[in-house]
N, C-alpha and C positions, 0 to 999 in steps of 0.2 A: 621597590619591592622586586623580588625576582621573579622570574617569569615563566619558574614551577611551581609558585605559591597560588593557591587556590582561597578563593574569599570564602568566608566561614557565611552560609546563609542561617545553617540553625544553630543550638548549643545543646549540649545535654545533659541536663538537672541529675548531678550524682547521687544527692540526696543523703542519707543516712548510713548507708551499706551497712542493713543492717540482714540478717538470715527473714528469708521468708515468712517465716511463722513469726515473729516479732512485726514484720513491718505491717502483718493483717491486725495484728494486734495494736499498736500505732495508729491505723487507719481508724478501729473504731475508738479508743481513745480520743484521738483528736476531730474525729467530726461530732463526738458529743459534747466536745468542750465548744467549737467550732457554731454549734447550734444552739448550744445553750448562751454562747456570749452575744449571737445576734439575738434571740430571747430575750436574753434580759437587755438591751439595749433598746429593742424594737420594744419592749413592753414602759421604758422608762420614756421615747419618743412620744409614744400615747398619752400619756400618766402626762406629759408636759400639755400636750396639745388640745386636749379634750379637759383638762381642770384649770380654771381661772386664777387659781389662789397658788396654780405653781406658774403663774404670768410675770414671775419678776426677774430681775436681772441674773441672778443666781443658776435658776434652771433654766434661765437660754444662754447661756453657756453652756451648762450639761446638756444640752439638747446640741450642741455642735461636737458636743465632745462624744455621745454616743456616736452621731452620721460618722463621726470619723475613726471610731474603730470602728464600726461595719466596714465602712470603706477599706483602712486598712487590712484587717483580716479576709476580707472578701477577694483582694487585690492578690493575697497570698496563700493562702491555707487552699484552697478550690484545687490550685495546679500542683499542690503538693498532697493532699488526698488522691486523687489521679494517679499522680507519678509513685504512690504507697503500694497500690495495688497492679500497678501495669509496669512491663517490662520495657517498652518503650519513651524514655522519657527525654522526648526532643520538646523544644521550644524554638517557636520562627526567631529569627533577630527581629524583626520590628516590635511582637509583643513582646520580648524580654525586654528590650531598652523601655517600653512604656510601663512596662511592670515596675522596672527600676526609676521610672519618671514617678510614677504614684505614688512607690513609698516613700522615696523623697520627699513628695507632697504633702501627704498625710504626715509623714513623723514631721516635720517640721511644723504641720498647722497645731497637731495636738501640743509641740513643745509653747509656742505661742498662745495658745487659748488658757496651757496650764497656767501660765501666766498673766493672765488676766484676771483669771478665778482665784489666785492667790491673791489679786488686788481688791477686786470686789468683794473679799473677807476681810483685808484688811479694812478697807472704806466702812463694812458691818458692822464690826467691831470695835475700830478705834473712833471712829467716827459714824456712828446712828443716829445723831439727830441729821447732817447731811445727808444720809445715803441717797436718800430718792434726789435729792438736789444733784450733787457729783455724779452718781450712777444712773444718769437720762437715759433714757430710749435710743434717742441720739448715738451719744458715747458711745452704748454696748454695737449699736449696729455698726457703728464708726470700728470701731476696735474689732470685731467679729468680720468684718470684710476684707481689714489691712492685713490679720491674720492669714485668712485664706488668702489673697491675693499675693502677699508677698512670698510664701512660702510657695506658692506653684511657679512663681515669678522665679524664685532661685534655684527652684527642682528642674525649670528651663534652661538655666544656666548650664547644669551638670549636664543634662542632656544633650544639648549642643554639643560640648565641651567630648562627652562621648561619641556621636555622629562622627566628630572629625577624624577621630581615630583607624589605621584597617586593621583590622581583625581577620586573618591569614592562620588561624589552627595554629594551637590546638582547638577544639572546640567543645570540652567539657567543663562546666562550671562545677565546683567541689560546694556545692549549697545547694536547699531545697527550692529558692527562688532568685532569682536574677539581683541579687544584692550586688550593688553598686562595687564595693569593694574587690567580690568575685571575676565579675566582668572584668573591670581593668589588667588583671591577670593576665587574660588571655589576649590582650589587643599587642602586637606586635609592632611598636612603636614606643618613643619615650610618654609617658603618662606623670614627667615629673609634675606639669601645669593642672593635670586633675586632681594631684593631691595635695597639693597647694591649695586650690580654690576647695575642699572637702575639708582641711585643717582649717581655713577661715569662715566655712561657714561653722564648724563645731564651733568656734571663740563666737557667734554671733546668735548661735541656736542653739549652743549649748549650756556653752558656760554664763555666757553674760545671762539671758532669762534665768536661769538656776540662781546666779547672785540677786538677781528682783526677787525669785521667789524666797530665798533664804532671809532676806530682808522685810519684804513682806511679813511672815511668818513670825519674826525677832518680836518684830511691833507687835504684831497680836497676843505672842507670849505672854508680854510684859501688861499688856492693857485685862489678860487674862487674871493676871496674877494680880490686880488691881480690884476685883470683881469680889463683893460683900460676900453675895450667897456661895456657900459653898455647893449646891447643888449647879447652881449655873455656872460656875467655876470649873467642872468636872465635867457637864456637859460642852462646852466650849472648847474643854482641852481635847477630850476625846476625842472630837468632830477633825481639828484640825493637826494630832497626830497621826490620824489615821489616811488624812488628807498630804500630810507632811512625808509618811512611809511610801504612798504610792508614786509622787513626785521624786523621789528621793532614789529608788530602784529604776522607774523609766528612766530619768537625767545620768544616774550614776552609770546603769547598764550602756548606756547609748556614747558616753565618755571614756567608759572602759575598751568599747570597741573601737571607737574611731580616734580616740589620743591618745591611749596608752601606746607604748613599746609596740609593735608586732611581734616579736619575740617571745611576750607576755599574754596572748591568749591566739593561739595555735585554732587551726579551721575547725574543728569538732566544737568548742569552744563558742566563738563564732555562732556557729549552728543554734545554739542552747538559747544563746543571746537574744537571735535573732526570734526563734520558736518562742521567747517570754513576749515580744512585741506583738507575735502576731497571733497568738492565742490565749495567753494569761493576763497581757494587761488589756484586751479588749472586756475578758471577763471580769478581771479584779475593776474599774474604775465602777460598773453600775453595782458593784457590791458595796464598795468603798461609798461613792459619792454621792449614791440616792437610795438605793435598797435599805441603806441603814438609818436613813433619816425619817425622823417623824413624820415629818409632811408628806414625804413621796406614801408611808404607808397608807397615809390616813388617805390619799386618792385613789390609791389602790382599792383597799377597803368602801369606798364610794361607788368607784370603776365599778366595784364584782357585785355592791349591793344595789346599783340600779339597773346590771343586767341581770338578776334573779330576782326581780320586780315581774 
């Protein structure tokens, strides 16, 4: 390095660049989505924890999958509300690299869990007189821990992999939060090795789970379209297109960013992408995955009529 280069200690979140009167407007937009998606989240953690009859395999996975859009969103939307309304929008290097550590975390654990929960349907499905045999206590904890673990375990990876890097200015990031991608931008050094290890973890978190769950998914079709009643036939499809759409948008959005071309979705772009991970699909999964199902109502419905007891 030369010896007029100066270390980059903070960066500065560009954000939207959007006219003032829009980004106040943004600001309350997104902190009502923002509030409403820990809501319904923090309302479906209760609904799991306080009803015995939502004590199965099923909704403790939805109960990991809530903690981790809180997580997630909590991780990102906070410093981009802030940076909405104020004119100064520095970030230290140490929290942006952990900001960038998190959502590596979290997106990785939700790609992982989502895959789980397309197993444990399949197991429901094609196989119920099993399920409570295959689907132990055991297994879920066993499988709900390696998720978490490995996914922070690789989010470590990246981070290292960044550490080593110097970062010598510029020192503005073109995004609302320290996304992985952004950063390396600006490190003033070759970063061919971190996009190396970011294309093989896609092949390993992206694409491979997405072939589990699309296979998953095949079998249930098919054991659907085996099913006498037509009323249980229509409830079952529903259930797991609806389940099949949310899966299908995170996996696909999250593939479009990091494998496609760069050429083929430009930083604005980007932004959109990233704004569905960290506010829409925190709120789409408790609409999608428990709001709509019978059971989560019916302890809703219990929840409210034994506190107006």
């Amino acid at each position: 390095m030369g010896s007029n280069q100066s270390w980059v200690t903070e960066f500065v979140l560009v954000g939207f660049q959007l006219s003032a009167e829009m980004e106040v407007l943004l600001f309350w937009i997104f902190s009502l989505l923002y509030i409403f998606s820990l809501l319904a989240n923090g309302v479906i953690l209760g609904l799991i924890r306080l009803d015995l009859r939502l004590h199965t395999p099923m909704y403790f996975f939805l109960s990991h999958l809530a903690v981790i859009d809180m997580s997630y969103a909590s991780n990102n939307v906070p410093k981009m509300l802030v940076n909405l309304v104020n004119q100064k929008r520095t970030i230290s290097f140490v929290p942006c690299v952990m900001q960038t550590f998190l959502y590596l975390g979290f997106a990785a654990t939700e790609c992982l869990v989502l895959v789980v929960m397309s197993y444990d349907r399949y197991v429901a499905i094609c196989h119920p007189l099993q399920y409570t045999v295959i689907m132990s206590w055991r297994l879920c904890m066993v499988l709900a821990v390696t998720s978490w673990v490995f996914s922070f375990l690789l989010a470590l990876v990246h981070l290292i992999l960044i550490l080593r890097l110097p970062f010598c200015g510029p020192h503005e990031i073109n995004h609302f939060f320290c996304e992985i991608l952004s950063v390396l931008k600006l490190a003033c050094a070759d970063t061919r090795l971190n996009q190396v290890v970011i294309f093989g973890t896609c092949v390993f978190i992206l694409v491979g789970p997405l072939c589990l769950v699309l296979v998953s998914y095949s079998c249930i079709l098919f054991a659907i379209l085996r099913i006498q009643s037509g009323e249980g036939r229509r409830k079952a499809f529903s259930t797991c297109s609806s389940h099949l759409c949310v899966v299908g948008l995170y996996f696909g959005s999250a593939i479009v960013m990091y494998m496609a071309p760069k050429s083929n979705h430009p930083e604005e772009q980007q932004k959109i992408l990233s704004l569905f991970y960290s506010l829409f699909n925190p709120m789409l999964n408790p609409l999608i995955y428990s709001l709509r199902n019978t059971e989560v109502k019916g302890a809703l419905r219990r929840a409210l009529y034994r506190h107006s007891k």
